[in-house]
C-alpha positions as CSV (number, residue, x, y, z in Angstrom):
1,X,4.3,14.8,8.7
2,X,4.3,13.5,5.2
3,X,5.9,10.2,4.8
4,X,8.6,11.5,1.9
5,X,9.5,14.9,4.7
6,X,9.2,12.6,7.7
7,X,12.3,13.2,9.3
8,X,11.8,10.4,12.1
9,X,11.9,8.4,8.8
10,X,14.7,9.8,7.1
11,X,17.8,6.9,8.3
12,X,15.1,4.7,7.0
13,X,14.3,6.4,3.7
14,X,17.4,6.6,3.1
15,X,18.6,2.6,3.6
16,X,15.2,2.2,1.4
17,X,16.6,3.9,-1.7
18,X,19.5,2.5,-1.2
19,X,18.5,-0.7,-1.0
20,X,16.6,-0.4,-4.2
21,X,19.0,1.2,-6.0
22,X,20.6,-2.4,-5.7
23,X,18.0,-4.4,-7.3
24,X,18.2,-5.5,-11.3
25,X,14.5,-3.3,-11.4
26,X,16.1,0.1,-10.9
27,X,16.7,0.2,-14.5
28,X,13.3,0.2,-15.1
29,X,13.8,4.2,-13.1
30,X,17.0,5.0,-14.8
31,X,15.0,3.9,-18.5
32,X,12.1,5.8,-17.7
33,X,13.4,9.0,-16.0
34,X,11.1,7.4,-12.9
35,X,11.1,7.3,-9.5
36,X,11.8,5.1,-6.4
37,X,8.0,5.4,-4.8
38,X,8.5,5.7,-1.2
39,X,5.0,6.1,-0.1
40,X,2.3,9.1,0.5
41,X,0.4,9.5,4.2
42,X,1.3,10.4,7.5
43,X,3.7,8.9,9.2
44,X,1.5,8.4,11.9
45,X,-1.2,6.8,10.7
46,X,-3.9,4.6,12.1
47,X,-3.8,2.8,8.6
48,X,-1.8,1.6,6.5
49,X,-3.0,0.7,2.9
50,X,-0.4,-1.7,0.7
51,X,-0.7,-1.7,-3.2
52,X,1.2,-4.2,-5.4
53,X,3.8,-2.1,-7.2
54,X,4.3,1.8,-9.2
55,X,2.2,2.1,-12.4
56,X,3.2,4.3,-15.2
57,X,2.0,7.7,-13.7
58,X,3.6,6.7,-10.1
59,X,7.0,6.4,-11.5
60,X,6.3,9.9,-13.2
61,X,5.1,11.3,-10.1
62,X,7.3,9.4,-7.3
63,X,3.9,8.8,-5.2
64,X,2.2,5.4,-5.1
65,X,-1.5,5.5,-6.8
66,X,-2.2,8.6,-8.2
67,X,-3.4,7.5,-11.3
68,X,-6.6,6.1,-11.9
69,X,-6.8,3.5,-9.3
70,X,-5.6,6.2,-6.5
71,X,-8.4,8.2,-8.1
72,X,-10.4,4.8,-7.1
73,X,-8.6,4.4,-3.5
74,X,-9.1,8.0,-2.9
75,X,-12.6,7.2,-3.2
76,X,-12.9,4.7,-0.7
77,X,-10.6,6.4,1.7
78,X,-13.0,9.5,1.5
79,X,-16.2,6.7,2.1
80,X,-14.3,5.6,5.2
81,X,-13.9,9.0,6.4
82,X,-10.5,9.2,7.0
83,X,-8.7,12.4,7.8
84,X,-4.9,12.7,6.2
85,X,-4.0,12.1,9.4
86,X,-5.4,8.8,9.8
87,X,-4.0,7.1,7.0
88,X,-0.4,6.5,4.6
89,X,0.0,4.1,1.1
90,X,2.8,2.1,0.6
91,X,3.4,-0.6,-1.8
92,X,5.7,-3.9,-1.5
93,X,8.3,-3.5,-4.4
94,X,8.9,0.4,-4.8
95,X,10.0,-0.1,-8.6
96,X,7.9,0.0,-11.5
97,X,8.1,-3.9,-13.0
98,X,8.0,-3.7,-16.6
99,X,7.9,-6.3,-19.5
100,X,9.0,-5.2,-22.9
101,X,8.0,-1.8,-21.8
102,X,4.1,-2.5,-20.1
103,X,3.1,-3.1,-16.7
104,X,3.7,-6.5,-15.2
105,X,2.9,-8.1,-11.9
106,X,5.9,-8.1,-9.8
107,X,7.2,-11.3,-9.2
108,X,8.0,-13.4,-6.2
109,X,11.6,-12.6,-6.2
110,X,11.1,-9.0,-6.2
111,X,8.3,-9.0,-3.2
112,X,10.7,-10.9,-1.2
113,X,14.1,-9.2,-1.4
114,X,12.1,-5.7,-0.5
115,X,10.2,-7.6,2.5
116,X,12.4,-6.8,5.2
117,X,12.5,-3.2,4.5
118,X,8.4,-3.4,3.9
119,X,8.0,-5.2,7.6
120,X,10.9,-2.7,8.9
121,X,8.8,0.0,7.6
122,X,5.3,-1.1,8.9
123,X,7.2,-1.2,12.2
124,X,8.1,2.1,12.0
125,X,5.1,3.2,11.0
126,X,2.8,1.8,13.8
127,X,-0.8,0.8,12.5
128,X,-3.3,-0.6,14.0
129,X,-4.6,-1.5,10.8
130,X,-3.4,-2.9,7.1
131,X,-5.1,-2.9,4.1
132,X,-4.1,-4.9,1.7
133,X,-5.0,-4.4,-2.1
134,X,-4.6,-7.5,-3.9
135,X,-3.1,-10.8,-4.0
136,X,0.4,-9.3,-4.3
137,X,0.6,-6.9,-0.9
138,X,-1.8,-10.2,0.8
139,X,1.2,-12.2,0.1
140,X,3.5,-10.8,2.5
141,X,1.0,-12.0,4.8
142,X,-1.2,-14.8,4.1
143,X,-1.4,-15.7,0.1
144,X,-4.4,-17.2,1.0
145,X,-6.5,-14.1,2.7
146,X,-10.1,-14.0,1.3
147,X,-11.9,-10.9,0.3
148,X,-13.2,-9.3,3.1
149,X,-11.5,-11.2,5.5
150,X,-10.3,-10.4,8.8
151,X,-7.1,-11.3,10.5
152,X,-4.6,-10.8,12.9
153,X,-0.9,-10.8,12.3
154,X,1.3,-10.5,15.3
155,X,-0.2,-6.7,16.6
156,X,-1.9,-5.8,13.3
157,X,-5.0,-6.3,12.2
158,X,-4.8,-7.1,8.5
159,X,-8.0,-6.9,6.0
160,X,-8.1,-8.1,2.2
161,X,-9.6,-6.2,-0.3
162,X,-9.3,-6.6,-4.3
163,X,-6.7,-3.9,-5.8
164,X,-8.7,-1.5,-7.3
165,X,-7.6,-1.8,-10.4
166,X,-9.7,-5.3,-10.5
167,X,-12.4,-2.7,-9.8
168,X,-11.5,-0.2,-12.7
169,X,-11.7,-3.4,-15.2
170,X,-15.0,-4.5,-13.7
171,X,-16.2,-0.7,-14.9
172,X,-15.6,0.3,-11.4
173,X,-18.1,-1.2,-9.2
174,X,-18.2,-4.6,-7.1
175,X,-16.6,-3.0,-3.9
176,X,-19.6,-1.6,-2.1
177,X,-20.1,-4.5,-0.3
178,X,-16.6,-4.7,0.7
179,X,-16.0,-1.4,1.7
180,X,-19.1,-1.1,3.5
181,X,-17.4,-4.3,5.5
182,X,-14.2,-2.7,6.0
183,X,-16.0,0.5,7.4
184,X,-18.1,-1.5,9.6
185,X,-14.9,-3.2,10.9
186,X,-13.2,0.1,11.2
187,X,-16.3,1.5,13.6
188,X,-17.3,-1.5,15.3
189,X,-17.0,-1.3,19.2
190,X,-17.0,-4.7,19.4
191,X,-13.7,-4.6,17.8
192,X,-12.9,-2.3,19.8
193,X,-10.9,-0.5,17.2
194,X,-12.8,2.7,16.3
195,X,-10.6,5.4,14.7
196,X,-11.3,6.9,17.7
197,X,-10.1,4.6,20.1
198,X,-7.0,4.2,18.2
């Protein structure tokens, strides 16, 4: 079930919104005729992937990364042959952060006061694995994860990649080796944690 129809995750969907309707950034929605961005996927998934925040076509659409970096993420996800099944996006402040009317970084402050609902969520959600794109959704974590790395966190297993808009800027390479990492991690027996023995 998609994450926006779940209904095992509608109490929680709906103390989400809520809970973002409280926060100074919900302007930026009202402003822009946007959207809160729950999150795309199954809510089931063997993986979760966290972005940094809504970009301009997110907040039009009300689904994290479908604009040219989920055109990127898509990519990879297809290279990692994952199934819809397998898989859900999420991102760690919900709200599109804006500066004088462009995109921003979100800041601290807003990462933290949307971190108990993000872990509450992740919870919910069950991965086995997290993917985390960029410094921002590494954060909640470990600030300093290295690209590529590995890592446990409590029952998860947590890997860093760049966000791929980095990628976009860099004319949309510099991943392969990265990727072909994380696919390697995501099959290797000795990990034992092959989609398949998820």
């Amino acid at each position: 079930m998609d994450l926006i129809k779940s209904k095992k995750l509608a109490s929680f969907r709906a103390q989400y919104f809520e809970h973002a309707k409280r926060h100074l950034l919900f302007e930026n929605v009202e402003d822009t005729s946007g959207h809160i961005v729950f999150g795309r996927g199954s809510d089931n998934p063997k993986i979760v992937f966290i972005g940094e925040a809504p970009g301009q076509t997110e907040n039009k659409s009300g689904e994290p990364f479908t604009g040219r970096s989920g055109k990127l993420l898509d990519r990879w996800v297809s290279e990692l042959g994952l199934a819809a099944k397998d898989f859900a996006i999420i991102n760690v402040v919900p709200i599109i952060p804006l500066k004088n009317g462009s995109i921003r970084k979100p800041t601290k402050e807003e990462i933290e006061y949307f971190l108990p609902l993000t872990q509450e969520y992740l919870e919910l959600l069950n991965p086995k694995v997290i993917i985390l794109l960029g410094k921002s959704a590494a954060s909640i974590f470990d600030k300093n994860l290295e690209l590529g790395e590995i890592k446990t966190y409590k029952k998860f297993k947590l890997f860093f990649i760049y966000h791929p808009s980095y990628y976009l800027r860099k004319g949309g390479k510099g991943y392969e080796h990265t990727l072909s990492k994380l696919k390697d991690f995501l099959e290797s027996k000795h990990e034992q944690i092959s989609l398949n023995k998820f």
